[in-house]
C-alpha positions in Angstrom: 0.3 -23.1 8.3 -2.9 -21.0 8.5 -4.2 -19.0 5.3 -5.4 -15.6 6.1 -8.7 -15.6 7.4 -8.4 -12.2 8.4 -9.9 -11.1 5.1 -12.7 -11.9 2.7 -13.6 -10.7 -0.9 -16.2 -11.5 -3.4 -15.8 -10.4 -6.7 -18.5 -7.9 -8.0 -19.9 -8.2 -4.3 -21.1 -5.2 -1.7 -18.6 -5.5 1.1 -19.2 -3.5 4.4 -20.9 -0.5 3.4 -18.3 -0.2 0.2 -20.8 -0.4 -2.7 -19.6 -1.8 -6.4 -21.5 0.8 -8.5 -20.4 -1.5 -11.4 -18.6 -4.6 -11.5 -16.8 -4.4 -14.8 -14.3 -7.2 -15.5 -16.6 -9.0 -18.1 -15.5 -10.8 -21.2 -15.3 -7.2 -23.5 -14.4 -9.0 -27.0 -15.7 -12.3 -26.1 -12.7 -14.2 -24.4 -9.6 -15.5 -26.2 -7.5 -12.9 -27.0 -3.8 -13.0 -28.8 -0.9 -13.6 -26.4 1.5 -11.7 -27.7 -0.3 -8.4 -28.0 0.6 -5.4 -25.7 -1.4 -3.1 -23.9 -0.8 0.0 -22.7 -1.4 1.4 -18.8 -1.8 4.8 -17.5 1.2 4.7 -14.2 3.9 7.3 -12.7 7.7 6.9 -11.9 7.9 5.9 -8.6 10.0 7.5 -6.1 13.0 5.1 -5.9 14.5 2.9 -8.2 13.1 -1.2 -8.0 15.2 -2.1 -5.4 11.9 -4.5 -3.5 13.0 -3.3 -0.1 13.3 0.1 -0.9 10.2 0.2 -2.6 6.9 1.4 -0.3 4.9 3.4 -2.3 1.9 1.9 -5.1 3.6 3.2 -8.4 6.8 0.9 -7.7 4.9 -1.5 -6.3 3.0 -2.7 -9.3 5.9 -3.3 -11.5 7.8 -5.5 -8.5 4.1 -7.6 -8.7 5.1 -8.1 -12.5 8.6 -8.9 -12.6 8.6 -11.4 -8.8 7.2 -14.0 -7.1 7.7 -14.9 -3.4 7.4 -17.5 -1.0 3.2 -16.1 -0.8 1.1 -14.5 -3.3 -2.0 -12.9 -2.4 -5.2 -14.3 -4.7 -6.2 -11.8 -7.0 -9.6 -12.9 -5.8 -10.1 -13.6 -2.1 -6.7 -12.0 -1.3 -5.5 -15.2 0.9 -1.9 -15.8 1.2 -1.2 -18.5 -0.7 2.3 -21.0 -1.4 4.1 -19.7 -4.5 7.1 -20.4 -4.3 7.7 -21.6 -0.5 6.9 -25.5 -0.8 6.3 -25.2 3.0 6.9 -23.3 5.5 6.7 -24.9 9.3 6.9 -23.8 13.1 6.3 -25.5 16.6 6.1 -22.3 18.0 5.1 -19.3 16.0 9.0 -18.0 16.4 11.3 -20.6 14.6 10.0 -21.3 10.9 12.1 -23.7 8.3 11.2 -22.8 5.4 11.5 -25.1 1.8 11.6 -23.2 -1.6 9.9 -25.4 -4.2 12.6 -26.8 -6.9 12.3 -25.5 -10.7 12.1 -21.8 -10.4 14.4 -19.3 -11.6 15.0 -15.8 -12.3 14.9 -14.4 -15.9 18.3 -14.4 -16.6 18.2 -18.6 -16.0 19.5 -18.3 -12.7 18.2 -20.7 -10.2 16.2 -19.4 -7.0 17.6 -21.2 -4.0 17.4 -20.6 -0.4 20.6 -18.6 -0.5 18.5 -16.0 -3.0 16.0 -15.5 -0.3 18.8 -15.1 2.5 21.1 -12.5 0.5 18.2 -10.8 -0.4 16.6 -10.2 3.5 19.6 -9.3 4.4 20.6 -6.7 2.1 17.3 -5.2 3.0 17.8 -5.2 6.7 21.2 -4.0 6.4 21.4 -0.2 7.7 23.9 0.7 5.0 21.7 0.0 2.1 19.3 2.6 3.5 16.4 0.5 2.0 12.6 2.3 3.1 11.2 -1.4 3.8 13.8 -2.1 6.4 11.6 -2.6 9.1 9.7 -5.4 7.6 13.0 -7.7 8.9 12.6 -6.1 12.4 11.0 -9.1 13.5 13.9 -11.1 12.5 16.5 -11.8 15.1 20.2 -9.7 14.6 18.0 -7.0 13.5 19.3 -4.9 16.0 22.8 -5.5 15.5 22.6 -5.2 11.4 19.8 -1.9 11.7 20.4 -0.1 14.9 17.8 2.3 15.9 19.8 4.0 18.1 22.1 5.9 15.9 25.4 4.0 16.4 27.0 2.0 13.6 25.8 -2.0 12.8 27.9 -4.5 14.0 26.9 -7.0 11.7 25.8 -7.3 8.1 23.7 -10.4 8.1 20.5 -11.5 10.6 21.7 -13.6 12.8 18.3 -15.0 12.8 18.9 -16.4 9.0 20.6 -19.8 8.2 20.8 -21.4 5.1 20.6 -25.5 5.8 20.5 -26.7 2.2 20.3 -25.5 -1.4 16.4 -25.4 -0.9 16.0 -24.3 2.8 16.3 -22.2 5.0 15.2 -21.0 8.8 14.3 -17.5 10.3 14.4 -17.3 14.0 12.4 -14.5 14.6 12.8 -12.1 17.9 9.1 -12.6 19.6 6.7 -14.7 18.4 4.1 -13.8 15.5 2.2 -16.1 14.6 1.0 -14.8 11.1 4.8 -14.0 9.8 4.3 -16.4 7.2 1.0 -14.7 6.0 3.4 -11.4 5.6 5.5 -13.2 3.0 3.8 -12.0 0.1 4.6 -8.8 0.3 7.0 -7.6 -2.0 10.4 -6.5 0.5 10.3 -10.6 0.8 11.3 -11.4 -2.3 14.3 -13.3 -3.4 17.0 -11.4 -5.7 19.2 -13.1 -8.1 23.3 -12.4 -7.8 23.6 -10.2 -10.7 21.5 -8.1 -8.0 24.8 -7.4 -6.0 27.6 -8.5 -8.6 26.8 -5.6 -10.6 24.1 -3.3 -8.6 24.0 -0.3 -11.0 23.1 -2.3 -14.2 20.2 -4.5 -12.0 19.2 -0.8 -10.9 19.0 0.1 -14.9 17.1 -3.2 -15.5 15.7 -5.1 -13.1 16.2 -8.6 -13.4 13.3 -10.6 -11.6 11.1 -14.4 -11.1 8.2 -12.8 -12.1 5.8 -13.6 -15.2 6.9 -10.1 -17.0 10.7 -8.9 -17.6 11.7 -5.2 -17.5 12.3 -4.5 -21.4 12.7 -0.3 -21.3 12.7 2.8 -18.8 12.5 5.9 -19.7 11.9 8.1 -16.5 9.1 10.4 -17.1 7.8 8.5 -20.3 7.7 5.1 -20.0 8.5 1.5 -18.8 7.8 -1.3 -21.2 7.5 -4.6 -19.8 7.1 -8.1 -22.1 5.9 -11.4 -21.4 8.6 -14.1 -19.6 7.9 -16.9 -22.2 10.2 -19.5 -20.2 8.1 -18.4 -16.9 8.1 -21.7 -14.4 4.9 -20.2 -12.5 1.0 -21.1 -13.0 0.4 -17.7 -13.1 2.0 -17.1 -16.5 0.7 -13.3 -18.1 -2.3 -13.8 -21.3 -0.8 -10.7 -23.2 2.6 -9.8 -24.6 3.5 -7.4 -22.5 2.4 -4.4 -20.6 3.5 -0.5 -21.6 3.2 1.5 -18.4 2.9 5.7 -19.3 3.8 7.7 -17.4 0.9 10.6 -16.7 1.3 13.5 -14.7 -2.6 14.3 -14.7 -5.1 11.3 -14.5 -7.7 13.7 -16.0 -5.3 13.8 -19.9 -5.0 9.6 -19.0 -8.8 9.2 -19.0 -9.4 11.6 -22.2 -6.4 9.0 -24.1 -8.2 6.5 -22.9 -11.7 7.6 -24.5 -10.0 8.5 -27.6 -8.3 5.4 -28.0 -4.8 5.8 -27.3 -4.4 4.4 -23.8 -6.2 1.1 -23.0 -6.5 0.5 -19.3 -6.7 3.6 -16.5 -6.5 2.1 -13.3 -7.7 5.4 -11.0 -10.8 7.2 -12.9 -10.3 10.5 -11.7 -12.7 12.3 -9.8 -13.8 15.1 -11.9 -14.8 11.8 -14.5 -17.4 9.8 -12.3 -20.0 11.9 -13.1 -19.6 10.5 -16.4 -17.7 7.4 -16.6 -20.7 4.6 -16.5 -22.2 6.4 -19.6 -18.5 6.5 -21.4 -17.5 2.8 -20.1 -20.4 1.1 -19.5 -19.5 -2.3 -18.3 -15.6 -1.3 -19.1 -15.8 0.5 -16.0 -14.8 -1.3 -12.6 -15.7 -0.4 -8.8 -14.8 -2.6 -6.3 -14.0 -2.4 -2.4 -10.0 -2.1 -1.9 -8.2 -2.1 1.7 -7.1 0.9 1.2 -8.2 4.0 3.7 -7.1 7.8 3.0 -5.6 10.2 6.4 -4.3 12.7 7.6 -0.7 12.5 8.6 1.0 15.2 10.4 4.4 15.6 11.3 4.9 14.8 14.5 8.8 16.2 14.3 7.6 19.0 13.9 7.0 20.8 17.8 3.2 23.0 16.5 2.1 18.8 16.2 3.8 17.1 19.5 2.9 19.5 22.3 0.3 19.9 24.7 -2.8 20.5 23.4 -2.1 19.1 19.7 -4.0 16.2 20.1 -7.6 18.2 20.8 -6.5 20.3 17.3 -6.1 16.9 15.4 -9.5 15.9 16.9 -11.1 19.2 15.8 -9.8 19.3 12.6 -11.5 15.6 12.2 -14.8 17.2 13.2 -14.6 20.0 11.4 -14.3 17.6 7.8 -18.0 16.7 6.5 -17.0 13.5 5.2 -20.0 12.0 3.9 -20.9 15.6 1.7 -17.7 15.1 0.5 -17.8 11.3 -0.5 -21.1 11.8 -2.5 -20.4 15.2 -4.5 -16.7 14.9 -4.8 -16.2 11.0 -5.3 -19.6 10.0 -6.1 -20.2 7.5 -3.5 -17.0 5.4 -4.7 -15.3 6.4 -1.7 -17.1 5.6 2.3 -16.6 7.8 5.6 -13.9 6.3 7.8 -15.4 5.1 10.8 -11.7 3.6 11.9 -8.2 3.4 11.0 -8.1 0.1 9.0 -11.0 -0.8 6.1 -13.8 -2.7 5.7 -12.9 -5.3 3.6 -11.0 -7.2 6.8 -14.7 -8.0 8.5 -15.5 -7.4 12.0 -14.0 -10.5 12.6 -10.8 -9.6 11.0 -10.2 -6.0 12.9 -12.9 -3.7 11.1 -14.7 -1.5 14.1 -17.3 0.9 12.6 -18.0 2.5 16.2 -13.8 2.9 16.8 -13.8 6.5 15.7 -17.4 7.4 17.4 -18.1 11.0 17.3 -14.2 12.1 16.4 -15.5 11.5 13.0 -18.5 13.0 12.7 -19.3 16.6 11.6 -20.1 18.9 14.3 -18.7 22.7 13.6 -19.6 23.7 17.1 -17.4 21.0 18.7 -14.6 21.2 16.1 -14.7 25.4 17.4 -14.5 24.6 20.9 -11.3 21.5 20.7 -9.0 23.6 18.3 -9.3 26.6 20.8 -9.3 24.2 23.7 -6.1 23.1 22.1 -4.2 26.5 21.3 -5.5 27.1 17.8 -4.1 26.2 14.9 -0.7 26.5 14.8 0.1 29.9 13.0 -3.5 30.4 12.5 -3.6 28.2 9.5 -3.1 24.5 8.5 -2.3 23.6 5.2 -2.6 20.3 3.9 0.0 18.6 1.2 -0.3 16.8 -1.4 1.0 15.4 -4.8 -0.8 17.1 -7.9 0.2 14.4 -10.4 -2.1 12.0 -10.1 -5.0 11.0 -7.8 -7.8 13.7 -8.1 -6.2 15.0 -4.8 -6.5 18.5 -5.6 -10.2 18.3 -5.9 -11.0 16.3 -2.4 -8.0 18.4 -0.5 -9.8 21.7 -1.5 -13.5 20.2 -0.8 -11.6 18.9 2.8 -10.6 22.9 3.3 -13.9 24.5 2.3 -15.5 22.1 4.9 -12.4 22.9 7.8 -13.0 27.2 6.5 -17.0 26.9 6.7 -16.7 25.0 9.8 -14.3 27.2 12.1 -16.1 31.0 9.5 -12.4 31.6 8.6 -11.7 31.3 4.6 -8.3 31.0 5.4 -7.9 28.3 8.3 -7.2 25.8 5.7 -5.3 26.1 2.2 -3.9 23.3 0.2 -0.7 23.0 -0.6 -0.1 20.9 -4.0 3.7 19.2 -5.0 4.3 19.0 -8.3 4.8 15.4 -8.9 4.4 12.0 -6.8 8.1 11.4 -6.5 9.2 14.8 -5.1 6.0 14.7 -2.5 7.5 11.3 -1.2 10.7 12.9 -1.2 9.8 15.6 0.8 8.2 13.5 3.5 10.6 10.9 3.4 13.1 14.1 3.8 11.0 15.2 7.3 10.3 19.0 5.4 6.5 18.4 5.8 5.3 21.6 8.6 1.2 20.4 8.3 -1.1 17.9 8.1 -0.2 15.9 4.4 -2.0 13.1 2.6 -1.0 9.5 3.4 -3.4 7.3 2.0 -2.7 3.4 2.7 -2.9 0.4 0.2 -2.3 -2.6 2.4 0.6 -4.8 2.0 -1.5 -7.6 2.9 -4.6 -8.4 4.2 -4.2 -7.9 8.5 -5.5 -5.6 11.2 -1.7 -5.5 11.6 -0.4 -4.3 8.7 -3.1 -1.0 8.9 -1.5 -0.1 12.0 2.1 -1.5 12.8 4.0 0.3 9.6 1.8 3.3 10.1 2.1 4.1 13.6 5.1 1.8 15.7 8.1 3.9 16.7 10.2 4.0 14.1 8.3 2.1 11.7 8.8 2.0 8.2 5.9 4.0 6.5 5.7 5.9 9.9 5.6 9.1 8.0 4.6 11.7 10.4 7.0 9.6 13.5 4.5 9.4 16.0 5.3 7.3 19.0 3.8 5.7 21.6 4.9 3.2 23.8 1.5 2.3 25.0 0.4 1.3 21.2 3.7 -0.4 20.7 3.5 -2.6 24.0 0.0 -4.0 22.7 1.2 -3.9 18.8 3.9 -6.2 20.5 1.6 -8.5 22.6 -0.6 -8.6 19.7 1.9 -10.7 17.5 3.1 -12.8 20.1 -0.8 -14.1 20.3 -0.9 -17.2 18.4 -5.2 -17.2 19.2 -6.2 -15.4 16.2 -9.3 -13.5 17.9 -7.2 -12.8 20.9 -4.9 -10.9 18.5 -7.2 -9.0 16.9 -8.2 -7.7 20.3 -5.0 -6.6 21.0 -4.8 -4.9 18.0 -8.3 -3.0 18.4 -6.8 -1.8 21.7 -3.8 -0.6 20.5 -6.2 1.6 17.5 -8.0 3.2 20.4 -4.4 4.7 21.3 -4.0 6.2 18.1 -7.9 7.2 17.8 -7.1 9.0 21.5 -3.8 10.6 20.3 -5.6 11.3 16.6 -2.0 10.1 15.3 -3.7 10.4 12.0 -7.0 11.9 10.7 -9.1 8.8 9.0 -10.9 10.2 5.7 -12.7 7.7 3.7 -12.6 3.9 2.8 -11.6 3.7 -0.8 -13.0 1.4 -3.4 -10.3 0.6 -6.8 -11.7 2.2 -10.3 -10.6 1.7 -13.2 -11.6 1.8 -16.7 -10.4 -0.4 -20.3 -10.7 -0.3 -23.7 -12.6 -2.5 -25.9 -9.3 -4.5 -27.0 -9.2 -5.6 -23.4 -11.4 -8.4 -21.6 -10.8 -10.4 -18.3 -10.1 -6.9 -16.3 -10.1 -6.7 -12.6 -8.5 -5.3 -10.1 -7.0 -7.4 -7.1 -8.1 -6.2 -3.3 -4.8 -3.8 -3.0 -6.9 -1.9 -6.0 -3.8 -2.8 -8.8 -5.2 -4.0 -12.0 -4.4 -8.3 -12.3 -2.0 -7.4 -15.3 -0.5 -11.1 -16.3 -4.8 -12.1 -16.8 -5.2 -9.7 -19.1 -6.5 -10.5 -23.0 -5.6 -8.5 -25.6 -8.1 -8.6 -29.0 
């Protein structure tokens, strides 16, 4: 099968307008480094337990890259879907794939990792009665229907009809339309396999997880801590260069920078904001920024009716002009974060999807026109918007306000735009997740791997699983559709750039800025980067 050629990154490399202010990731201490030392990484609790298909959001989502491995891993360099542990995986016709698991792997507690692992797994995250947020990822699968209705009525069946184990090594996934770069999706962490201990006794797995990956789950405290310590018996080539990694929990990135200068944190993988000012003179070449595909939005509830009636759209679009993006990128960010010019990021290529002239003039800064579309379009709803967001980590307070004075000064109303900060991470997710969001909220996107696809499909299809806001459109989903049944790659992207002019007509979201990945290490540390999802490469880490 094809790798994915969607996507290319070059370490310590300008990419698309996203410039490296400082490529970091040098030796530090000279190489080497003692395998069995620790370090210690500034993190927060995620929102659900480590259940893979239930976990959607970036603090979970770097601990399931620690403790699994799937059929694909994404290099930490070029971020091409390569074999881990699928041995093969082959089609005819870009619906029917058999797919062989290589011999020799097994999950930390010595199980072994058969095909059966990968099929129990799937199908206890399809299955509507294990609620799991990542659902959606088996949608392509065929039996979805019948194991996930959409429709509100009860399943009818608790496996995929779609999955059939052949042998203790493989396995084949019939899949409901044909999409051609489903293998290329297989890194992503909803795909992984789960050991039987996973369902023999759930609520102890929940209490520590029990993984394939090159780290093991040693502690959790919520709130504090997780601890996580070398696999030594790990079968992979990708085995971790340091003892073990302590993830603490920090509510405010800003006290996880000042640990970090004062030597009692060693690796911060999101400098804050109010820090780049002076973060090359505190790091020096400890300090990384490199282009991620990750983009920060505007969602907006779309349940709720002030965002999905007539008119609503021109609001959306006025808001977007009435945001000086490119004032706020270079005071507030300092250039380590670009304009959005479309919905995905730059780091796909023009080939790939990437259309700086998508958004046009919707995302350019003109007060006059913002004026004239939010009055054209009602006003805003109540007379005020007020935008979301989780005051934990992120620097989010900072960029939400800047967003508001630009929105106030733009529309000469102080008051047209307040934000509206949620204590911690977890209960922000839980509140969207919960549908209580009334106004625009903050939904930046990490991709789950490196398509056009992937920026658009779980963000914006009907019913999709990181579908925040629940926008639909059945003219988006119709080409999102046609799109994956295209087994000519360019023809595809096409498709896709057609269905991103329905959501840049609708303004289903608000496109901020490109984001690059910061981060910054201590002097015990050396071989330090960050992969292109921006997550620090943990298991290639040396300790001094």
């Amino acid at each position: 099968m094809r790798g994915a050629r969607h996507a290319r990154w070059a370490a310590c490399a300008v990419a698309a307008g996203l410039v490296a202010a400082a490529c970091g990731g040098g030796d530090g201490n000279g190489g080497g480094g003692d395998s069995g030392a620790v370090l210690s990484s500034s993190w927060g609790d995620p929102q659900n337990p480590l259940e893979p298909a239930n976990t959607n959001e970036v603090q979970g989502g770097k601990v399931l890259d620690m403790i699994f491995r799937g059929l694909k891993k994404y290099d930490p360099e070029t971020g091409e879907a390569k074999d881990m542990l699928a041995e093969s995986i082959e089609t005819t016709d870009s619906q029917n794939f058999t797919v062989t698991v290589k011999d020799g792997w097994t999950f930390s507690n010595g199980e072994q990792v058969t095909a059966q692992s990968f099929v129990d797994a799937w199908n206890y995250g399809a299955s509507l009665k294990n609620n799991q947020r990542n659902a959606y990822f088996f949608s392509y699968i065929e039996g979805y229907d019948a194991v996930h209705p959409e429709d509100g009525s009860e399943q009818t069946a608790d496996t995929l009809s779609g999955l059939e184990v052949t042998g203790e090594r493989t396995f084949t996934v019939r899949l409901n339309q044909k999409f051609s770069t489903f293998p290329e999706t297989l890194g992503y962490n909803a795909y992984v396999p789960l050991p039987k201990a996973f369902f023999d006794d759930h609520d102890a797995w929940l209490a520590k997880p029990v993984g394939n990956g090159p780290y093991m789950v040693d502690s959790y405290t919520r709130g504090s801590q997780m601890s996580l310590r070398k696999w030594e018996d790990y079968p992979g080539d990708d085995e971790a260069q340091n003892g073990g990694v302590d993830l603490k929990v920090y509510t405010d990135n800003n006290t996880a920078y000042t640990d970090l200068l004062a030597g009692n944190l060693d690796l911060v993988d999101d400098v804050p904001a109010a820090q780049l000012r002076n973060v090359q003179n505190d790091l020096g070449d400890r300090y990384i920024n490199t282009p991620a595909g990750i983009i920060q939005t505007l969602a907006f509830p779309f349940y709720d009716e002030n965002w999905n009636k007539e008119g609503s759209d021109d609001v959306r679009k006025g808001l977007s002009r009435a945001i000086d993006r490119g004032q706020i990128t270079e005071t507030i960010f300092q250039k380590t974060r670009t304009p959005a010019k479309d919905w995905t990021s730059p780091v796909l290529g023009e080939d790939g999807g990437f259309d700086p002239e998508l958004c046009g003039d919707l995302c350019e800064y003109d007060p006059d026109e913002a004026k004239k579309l939010i009055e054209q379009g009602g006003g805003l709803p109540g007379g005020q918007v007020r935008i979301s967001y989780n005051a934990d980590t992120g620097s989010h307070k900072e960029w939400v306000d800047a967003v508001c004075n630009s929105i106030n000064n733009a529309l000469d109303n102080d008051r047209a735009c307040v934000g509206n900060p949620i204590g911690t991470f977890a209960d922000f997710r839980s509140q969207i997740t919960d549908q209580n969001m009334s106004g625009p909220f903050r939904a930046g996107w990490q991709m789950d791997y490196p398509l056009i696809q992937n920026f658009l499909q779980p963000l914006y299809y009907t019913n999709a699983s990181s579908n925040d806001g629940k926008w639909s459109n059945k003219q988006f989903d119709d080409l999102v559709d046609q799109a994956n049944a295209e087994s000519d790659t360019a023809k595809a992207v096409d498709l896709f750039q057609q269905a991103e002019e329905v959501v840049r007509d609708n303004m289903a979201a608000i496109p901020l800025w490109y984001q690059n990945g910061s981060a910054g290490y201590s002097e015990r540390l050396s071989n330090v980067k960050l992969n292109p999802f921006s997550v620090p490469v943990y298991n290639e880490i040396q300790v001094s």
